[in-house]
RODO-2510 file (C-alpha; in nm, 4 decimals, decimal comma):
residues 406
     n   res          X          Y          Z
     1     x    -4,1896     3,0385     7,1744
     2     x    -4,0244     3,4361     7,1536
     3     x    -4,2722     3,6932     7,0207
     4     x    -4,1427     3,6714     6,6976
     5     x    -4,1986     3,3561     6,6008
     6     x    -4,6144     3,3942     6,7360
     7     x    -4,6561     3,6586     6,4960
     8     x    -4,4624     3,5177     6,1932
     9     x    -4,7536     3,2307     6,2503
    10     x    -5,0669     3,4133     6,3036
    11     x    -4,9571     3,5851     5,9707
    12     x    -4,9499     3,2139     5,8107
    13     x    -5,3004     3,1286     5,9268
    14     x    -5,4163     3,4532     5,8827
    15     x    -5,3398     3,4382     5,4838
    16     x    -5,4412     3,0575     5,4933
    17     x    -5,8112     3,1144     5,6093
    18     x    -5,8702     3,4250     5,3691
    19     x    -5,7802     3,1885     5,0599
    20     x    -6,0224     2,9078     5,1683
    21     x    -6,3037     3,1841     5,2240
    22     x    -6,2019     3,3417     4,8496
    23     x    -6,2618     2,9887     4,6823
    24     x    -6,5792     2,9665     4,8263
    25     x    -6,7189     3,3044     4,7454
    26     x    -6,5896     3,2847     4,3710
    27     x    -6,7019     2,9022     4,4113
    28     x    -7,0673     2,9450     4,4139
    29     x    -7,0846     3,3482     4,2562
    30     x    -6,9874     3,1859     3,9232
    31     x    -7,1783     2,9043     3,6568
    32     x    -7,0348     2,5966     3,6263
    33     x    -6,8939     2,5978     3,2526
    34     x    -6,7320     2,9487     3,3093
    35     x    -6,3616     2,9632     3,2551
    36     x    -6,1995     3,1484     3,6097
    37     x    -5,9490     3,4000     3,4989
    38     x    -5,6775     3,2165     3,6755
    39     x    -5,6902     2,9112     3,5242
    40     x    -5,7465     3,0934     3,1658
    41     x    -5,4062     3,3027     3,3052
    42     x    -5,2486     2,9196     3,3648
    43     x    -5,3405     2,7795     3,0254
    44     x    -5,2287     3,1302     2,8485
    45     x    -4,8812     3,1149     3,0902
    46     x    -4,8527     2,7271     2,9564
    47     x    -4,8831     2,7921     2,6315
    48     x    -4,6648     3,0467     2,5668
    49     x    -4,3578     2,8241     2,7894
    50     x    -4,4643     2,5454     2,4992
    51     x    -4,3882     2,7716     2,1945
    52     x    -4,0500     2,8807     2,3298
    53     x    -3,9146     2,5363     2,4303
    54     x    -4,0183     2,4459     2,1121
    55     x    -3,8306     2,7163     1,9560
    56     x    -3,5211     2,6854     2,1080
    57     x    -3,4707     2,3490     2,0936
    58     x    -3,3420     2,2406     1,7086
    59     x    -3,5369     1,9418     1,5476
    60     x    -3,3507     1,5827     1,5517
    61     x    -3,1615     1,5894     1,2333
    62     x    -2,9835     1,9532     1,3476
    63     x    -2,9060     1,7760     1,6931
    64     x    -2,7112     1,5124     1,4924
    65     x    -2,5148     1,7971     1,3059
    66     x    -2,4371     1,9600     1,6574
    67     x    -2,3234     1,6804     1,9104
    68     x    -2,0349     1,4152     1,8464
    69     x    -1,9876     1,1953     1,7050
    70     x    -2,0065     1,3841     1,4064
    71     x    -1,8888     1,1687     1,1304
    72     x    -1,9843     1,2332     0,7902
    73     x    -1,9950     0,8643     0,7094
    74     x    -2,1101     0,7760     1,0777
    75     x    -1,8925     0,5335     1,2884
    76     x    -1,6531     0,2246     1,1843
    77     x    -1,8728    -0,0998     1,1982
    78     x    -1,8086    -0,2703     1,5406
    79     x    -1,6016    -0,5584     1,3005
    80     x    -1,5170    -0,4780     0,9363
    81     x    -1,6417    -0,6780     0,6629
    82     x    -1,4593    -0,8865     0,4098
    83     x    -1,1992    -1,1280     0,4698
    84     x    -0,8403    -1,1430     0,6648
    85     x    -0,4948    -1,1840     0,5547
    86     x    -0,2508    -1,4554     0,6915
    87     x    -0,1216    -1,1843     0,9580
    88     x    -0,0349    -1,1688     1,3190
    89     x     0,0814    -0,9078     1,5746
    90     x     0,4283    -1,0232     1,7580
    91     x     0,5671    -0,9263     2,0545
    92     x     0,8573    -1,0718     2,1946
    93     x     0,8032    -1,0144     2,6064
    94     x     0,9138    -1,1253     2,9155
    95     x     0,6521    -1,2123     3,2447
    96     x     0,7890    -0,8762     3,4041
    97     x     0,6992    -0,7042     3,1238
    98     x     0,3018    -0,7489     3,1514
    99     x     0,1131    -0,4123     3,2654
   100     x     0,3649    -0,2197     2,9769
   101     x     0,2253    -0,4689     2,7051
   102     x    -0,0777    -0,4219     2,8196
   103     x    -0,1322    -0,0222     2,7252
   104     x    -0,0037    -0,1463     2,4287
   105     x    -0,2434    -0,4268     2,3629
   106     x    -0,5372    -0,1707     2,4780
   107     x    -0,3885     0,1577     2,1907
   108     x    -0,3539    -0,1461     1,8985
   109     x    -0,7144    -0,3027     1,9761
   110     x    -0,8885     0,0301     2,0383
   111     x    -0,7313     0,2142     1,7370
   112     x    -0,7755    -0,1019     1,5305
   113     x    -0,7279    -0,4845     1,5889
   114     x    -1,1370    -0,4420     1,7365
   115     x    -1,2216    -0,4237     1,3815
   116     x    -1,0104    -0,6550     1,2792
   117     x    -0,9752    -0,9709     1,5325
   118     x    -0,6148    -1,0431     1,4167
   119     x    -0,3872    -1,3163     1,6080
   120     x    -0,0879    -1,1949     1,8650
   121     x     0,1849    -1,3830     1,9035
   122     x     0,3972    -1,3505     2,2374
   123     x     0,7191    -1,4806     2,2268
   124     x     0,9718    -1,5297     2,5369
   125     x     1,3073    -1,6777     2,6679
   126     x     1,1160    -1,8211     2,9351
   127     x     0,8020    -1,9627     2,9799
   128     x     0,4844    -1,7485     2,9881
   129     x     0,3339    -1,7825     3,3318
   130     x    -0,0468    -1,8064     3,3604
   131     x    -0,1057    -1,4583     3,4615
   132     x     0,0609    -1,3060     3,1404
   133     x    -0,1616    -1,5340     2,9473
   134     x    -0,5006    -1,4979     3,1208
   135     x    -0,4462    -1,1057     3,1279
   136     x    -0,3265    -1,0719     2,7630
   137     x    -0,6074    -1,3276     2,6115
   138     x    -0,8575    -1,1331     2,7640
   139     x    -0,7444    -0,8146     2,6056
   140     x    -0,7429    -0,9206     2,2522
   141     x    -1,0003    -1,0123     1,9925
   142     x    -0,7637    -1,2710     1,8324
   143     x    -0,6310    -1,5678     1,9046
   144     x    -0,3433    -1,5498     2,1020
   145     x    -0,0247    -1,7636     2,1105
   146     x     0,2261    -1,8326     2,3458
   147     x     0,6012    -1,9258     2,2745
   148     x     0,9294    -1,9951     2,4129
   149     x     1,2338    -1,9006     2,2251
   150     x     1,4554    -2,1899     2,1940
   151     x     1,8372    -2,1522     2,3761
   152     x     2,0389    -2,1741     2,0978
   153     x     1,8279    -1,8815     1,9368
   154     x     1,8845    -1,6290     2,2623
   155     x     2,2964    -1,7053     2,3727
   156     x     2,5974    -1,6597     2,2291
   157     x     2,7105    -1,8573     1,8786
   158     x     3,0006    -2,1183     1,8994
   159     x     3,1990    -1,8986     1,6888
   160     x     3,1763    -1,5936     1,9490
   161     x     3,5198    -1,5519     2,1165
   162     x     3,3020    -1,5365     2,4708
   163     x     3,6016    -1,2987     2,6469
   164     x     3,6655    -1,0192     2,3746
   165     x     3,2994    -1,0208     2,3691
   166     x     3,2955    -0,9037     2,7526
   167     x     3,6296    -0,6807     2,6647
   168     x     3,3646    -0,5172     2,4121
   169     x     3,1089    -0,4577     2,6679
   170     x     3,3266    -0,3166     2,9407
   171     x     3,4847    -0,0763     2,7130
   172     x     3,0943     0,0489     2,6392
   173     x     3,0225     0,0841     2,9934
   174     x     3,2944     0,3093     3,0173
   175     x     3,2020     0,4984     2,7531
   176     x     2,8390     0,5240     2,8819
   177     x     2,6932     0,4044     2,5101
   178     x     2,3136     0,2877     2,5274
   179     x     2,2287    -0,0561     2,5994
   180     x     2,6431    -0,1002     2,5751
   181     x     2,7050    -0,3469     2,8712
   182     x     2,4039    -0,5424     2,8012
   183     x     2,4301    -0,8813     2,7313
   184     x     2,0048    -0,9586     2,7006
   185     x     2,0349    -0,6759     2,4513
   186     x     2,2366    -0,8175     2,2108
   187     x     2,0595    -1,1523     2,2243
   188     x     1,7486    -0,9431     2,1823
   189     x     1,9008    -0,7454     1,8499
   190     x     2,0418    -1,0667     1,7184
   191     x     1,7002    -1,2717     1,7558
   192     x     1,4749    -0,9493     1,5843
   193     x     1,7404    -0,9607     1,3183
   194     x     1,7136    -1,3196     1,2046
   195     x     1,5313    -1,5877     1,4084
   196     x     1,1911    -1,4634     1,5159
   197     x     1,0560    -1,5189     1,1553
   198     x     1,1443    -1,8616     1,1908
   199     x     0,9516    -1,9725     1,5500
   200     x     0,7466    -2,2804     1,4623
   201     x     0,4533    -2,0492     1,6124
   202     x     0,4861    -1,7817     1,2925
   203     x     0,5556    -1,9947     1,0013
   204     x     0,2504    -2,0339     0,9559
   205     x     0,1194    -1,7083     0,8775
   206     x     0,2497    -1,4475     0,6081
   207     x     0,2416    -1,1180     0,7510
   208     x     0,3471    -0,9323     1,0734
   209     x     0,2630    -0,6380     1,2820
   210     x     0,5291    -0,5788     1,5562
   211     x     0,4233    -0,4104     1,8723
   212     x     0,6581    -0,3448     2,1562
   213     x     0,5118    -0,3096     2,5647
   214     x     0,4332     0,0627     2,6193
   215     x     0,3570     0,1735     2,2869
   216     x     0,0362     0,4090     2,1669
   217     x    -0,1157     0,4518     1,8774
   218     x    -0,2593     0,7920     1,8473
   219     x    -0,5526     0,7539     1,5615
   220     x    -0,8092     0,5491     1,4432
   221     x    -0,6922     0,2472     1,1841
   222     x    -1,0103     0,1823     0,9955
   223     x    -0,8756    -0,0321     0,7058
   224     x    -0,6780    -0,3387     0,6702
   225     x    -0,3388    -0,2574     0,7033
   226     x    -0,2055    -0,5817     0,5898
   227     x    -0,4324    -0,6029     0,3295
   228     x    -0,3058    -0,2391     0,1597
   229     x     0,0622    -0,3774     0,2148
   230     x    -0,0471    -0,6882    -0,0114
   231     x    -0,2668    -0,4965    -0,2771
   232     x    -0,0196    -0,2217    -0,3335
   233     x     0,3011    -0,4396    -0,3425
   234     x     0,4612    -0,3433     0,0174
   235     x     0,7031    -0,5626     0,1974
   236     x     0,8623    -0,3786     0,4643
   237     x     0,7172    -0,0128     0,6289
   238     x     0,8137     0,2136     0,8503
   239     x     0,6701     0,5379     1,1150
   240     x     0,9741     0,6453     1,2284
   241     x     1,3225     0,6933     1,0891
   242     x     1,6595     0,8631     1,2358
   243     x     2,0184     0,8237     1,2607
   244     x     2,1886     0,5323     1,4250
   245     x     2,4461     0,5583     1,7332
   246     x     2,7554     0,5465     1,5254
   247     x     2,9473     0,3889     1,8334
   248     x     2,7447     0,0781     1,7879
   249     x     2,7905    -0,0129     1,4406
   250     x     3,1154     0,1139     1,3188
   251     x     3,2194    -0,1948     1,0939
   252     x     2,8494    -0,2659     0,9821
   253     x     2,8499    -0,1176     0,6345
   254     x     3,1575    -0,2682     0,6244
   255     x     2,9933    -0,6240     0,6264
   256     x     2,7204    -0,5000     0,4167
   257     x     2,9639    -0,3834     0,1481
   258     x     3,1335    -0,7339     0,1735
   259     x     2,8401    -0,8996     0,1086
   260     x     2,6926    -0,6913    -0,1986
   261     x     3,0422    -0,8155    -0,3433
   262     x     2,9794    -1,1944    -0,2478
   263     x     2,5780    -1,1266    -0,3447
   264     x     2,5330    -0,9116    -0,6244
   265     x     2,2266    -1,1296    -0,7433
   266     x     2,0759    -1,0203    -0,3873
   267     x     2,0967    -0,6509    -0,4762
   268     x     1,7744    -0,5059    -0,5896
   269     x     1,8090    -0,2985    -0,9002
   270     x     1,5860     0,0528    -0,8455
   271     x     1,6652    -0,0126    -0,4441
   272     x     1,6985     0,2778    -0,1674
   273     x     2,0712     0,2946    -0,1919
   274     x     1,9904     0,6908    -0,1448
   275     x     1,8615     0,6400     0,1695
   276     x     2,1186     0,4470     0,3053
   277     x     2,4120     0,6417     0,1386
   278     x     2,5158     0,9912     0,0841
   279     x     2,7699     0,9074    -0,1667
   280     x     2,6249     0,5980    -0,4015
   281     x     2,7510     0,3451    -0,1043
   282     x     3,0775     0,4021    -0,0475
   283     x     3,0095     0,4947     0,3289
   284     x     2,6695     0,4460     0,5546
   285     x     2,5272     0,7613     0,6662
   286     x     2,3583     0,5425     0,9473
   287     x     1,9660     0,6205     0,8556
   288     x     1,7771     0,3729     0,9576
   289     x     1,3716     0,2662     0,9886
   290     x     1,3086     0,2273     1,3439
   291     x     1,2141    -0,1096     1,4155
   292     x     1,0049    -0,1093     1,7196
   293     x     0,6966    -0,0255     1,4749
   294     x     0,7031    -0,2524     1,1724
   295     x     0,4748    -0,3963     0,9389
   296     x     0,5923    -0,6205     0,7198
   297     x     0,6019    -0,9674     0,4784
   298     x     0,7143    -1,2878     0,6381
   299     x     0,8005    -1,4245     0,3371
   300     x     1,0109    -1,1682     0,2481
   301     x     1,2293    -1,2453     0,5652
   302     x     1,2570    -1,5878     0,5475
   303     x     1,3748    -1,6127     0,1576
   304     x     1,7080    -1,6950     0,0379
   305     x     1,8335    -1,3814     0,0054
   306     x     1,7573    -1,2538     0,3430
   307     x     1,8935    -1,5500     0,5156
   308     x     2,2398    -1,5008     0,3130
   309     x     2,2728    -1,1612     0,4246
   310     x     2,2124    -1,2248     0,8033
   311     x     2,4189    -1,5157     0,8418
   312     x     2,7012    -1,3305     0,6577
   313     x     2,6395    -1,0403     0,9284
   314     x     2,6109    -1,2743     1,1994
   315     x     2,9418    -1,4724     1,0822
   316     x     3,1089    -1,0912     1,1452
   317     x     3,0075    -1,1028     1,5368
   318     x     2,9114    -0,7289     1,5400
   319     x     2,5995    -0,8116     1,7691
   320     x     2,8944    -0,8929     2,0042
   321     x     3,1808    -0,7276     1,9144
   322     x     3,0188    -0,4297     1,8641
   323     x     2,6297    -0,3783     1,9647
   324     x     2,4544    -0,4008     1,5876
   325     x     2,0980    -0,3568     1,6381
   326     x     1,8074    -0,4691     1,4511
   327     x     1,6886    -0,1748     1,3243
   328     x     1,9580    -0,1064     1,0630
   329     x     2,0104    -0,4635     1,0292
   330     x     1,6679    -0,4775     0,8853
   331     x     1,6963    -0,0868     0,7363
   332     x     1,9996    -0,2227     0,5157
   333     x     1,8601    -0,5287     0,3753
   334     x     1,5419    -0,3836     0,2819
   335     x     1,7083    -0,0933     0,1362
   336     x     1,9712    -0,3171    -0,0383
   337     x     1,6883    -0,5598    -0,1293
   338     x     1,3853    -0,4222    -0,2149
   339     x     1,2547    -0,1686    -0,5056
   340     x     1,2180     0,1448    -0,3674
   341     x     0,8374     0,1643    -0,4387
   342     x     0,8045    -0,2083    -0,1852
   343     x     0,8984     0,0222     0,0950
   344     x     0,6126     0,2296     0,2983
   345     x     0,5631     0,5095     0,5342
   346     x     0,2743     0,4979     0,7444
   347     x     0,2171     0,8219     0,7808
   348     x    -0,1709     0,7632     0,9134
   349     x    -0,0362     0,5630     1,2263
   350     x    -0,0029     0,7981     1,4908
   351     x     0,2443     0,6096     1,6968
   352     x     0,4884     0,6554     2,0025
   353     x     0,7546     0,4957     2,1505
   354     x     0,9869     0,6413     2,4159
   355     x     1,1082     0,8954     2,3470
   356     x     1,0129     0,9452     1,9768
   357     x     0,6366     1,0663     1,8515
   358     x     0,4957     0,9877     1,4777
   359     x     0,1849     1,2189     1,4695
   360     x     0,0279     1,2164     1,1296
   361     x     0,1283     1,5364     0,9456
   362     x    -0,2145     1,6932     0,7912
   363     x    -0,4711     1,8373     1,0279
   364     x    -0,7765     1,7514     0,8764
   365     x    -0,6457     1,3807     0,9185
   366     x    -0,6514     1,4059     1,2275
   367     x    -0,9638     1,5498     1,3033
   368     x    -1,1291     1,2997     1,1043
   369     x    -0,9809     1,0255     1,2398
   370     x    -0,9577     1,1301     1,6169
   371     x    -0,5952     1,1867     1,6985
   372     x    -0,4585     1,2999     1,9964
   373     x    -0,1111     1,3798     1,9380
   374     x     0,0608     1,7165     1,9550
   375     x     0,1800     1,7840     1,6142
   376     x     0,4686     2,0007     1,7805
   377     x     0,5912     1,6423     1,8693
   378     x     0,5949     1,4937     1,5639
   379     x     0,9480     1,4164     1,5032
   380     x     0,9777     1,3254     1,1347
   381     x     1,0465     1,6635     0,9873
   382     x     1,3140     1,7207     1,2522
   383     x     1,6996     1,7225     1,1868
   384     x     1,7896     1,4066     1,3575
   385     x     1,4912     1,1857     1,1522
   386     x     1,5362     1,0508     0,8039
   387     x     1,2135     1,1002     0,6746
   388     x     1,2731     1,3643     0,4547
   389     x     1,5768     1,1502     0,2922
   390     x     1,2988     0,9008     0,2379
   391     x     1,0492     1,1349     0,0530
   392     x     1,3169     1,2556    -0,1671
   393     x     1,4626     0,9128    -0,2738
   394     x     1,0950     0,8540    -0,3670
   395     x     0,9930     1,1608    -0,5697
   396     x     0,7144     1,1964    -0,3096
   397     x     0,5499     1,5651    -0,2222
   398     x     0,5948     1,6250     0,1331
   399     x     0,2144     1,6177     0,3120
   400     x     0,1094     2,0077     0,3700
   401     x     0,1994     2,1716     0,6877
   402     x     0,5089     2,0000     0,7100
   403     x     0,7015     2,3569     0,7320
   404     x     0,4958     2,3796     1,0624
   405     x     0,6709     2,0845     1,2229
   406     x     1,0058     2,1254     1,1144
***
């Protein structure tokens, strides 16, 4: 051991053997019930540490007012009360498509359908395999259905001149227009447009929710959605709205306007011609309710004077010919066939689907019901949405700090 070291420990025992020899000396110099001034210092030194915790820390109820969750009502109930409507979610899905549907799946049961417990029902071309159905029925707190689209439902029509169709789709591969060459597409379009209403698997309920694989919703839901289309007379709503590709559609309105002549008893009087038409109909100014998000009445579809209008349009052979989508398929006949008032915008959904964001307009909204959009995203007050057109048509005030997002 260096020198150092021996006298760093005879400094140790030193100081060791003086305190045993001091507790023995004040040991027996003092009486037995006397207080030592050390442990009086101790109990003084204690107290005093007791009063200031105490002080700085706030009592229980001002905890609850300082750490979240902070809600003034407290939190939704794990499941809501009250009944359910006859409703489903659909998604029409292919096997490849699993880990997409599944963030969406996760945003529509965390944001709502945990309250809720509604149905999904997954509809394919193919079969599901048994992966896409374990993964998916473990993810939702409904029941969950499984179908297969039947062939004559998902290929092309008798009446479909097979080669001008393919003339059609070169020509839009050429010209680089979305989703142009596609033939999967079109069969997609066609089916949204007028068949999946009719799968054995969704007659029997009355309302539908469509979610698409790699959606999110951005806020809490906590109400019934289906139930506030029913009470308040809704059949068909909306998030997002914009202006349609005019290379795909350009003899569309041209088969609407044919069929308001062969229909007129189909024609809605009070109806959102205005939205559809910057000139009382004569021409389509291609606004359109995106489809991708829709809530809406199954009923509604599958009566008489839906039917009539998309078997007229699919007589035409624009899916085809041309490369109609659903969207303003379904835009046009609710805005050709509904009141104005049975149409709604959802402007509490916070919602997004490549490459267009829906984030509630309204701050305190979304504190309170725990967004996480960017409101600098939100696309509905922007040139190329239709929003505003809606709102106008309707007489409606548009929600505060809309100037912001513009």
């Amino acid at each position: 051991m260096d020198t150092g070291s021996a006298r760093y420990l005879r400094y140790i025992l030193f100081a060791f053997f003086g305190l045993v020899l001091l507790y023995f000396i004040s040991s027996s110099s003092l009486p037995q019930n006397q207080i030592p001034a050390a442990e009086k210092a101790l109990d003084w030194a204690k107290s005093k540490s007791s009063q200031a915790t105490s002080a700085a820390l706030p009592q229980a109820s001002s905890i609850l007012d300082t750490t979240t969750p902070n809600t003034s009502g407290g939190l939704p109930p794990a499941v809501a009360d009250g009944g359910r409507m006859n409703a489903t979610f659909v998604t029409l899905a292919r096997n490849s498509d699993l880990w997409e549907i599944v963030k969406s799946i996760r945003h529509v049961e965390d944001r709502f359908n945990r309250r809720f417990n509604y149905d999904w029902v997954f509809l394919n071309d193919q079969p599901f395999d048994d992966e896409f159905k374990k993964v998916t029925s473990a993810l939702i707190s409904g029941k969950t259905h499984y179908g297969e689209i039947p062939e004559e439902h998902w290929s092309f029509p008798e009446f479909i001149d097979q080669d001008k169709a393919a003339k059609v789709r070169d020509d839009m591969r050429e010209r680089k227009i979305i989703y142009g060459d596609s033939i999967s597409y079109r069969h997609m379009c066609r089916y949204e447009s007028g068949f999946f209403f009719r799968h054995p698997l969704m007659n029997q309920f009355e309302w539908y929710w469509r979610v698409e694989p790699s959606i999110e919703l951005f806020c809490d839901v906590n109400y019934d959605t289906f139930k506030y289309m029913k009470d308040h007379g809704k059949k068909y709503s909306f998030v997002v709205s914009l202006y349609e590709y005019v290379e795909t559609i350009p003899t569309l309105w041209d088969s609407a306007k044919a069929f308001m002549k062969a229909h007129p008893e189909h024609i809605a009087e009070g109806n959102s011609m205005g939205f559809l038409s910057d000139d009382g109909g004569d021409s389509y100014n291609r606004c359109h309710f995106w489809s991708n998000f829709e809530i809406g009445n199954l009923d509604w579809l599958r009566s008489k004077a839906y039917l009539d209008f998309f078997h007229s349009l699919d007589r035409d052979g624009g899916f085809f010919y041309e490369r109609w989508g659903d969207a303003p398929v379904h835009s046009i006949a609710a805005g050709l066939m509904l009141k104005k008032e049975e149409i709604h915008f959802f402007n509490d959904i916070g919602y997004y689907h490549v490459p267009f964001t829906h984030c509630p307009t309204g701050q305190q909204y979304k504190v309170d019901h725990k967004c996480h959009c960017n409101p600098k995203e939100n696309f509905d007050w922007k040139g190329y949405s239709c929003t505003s057109r809606y709102f106008e048509i309707n007489g409606l005030e548009k929600p505060e700090g809309y100037h912001d997002e513009q």
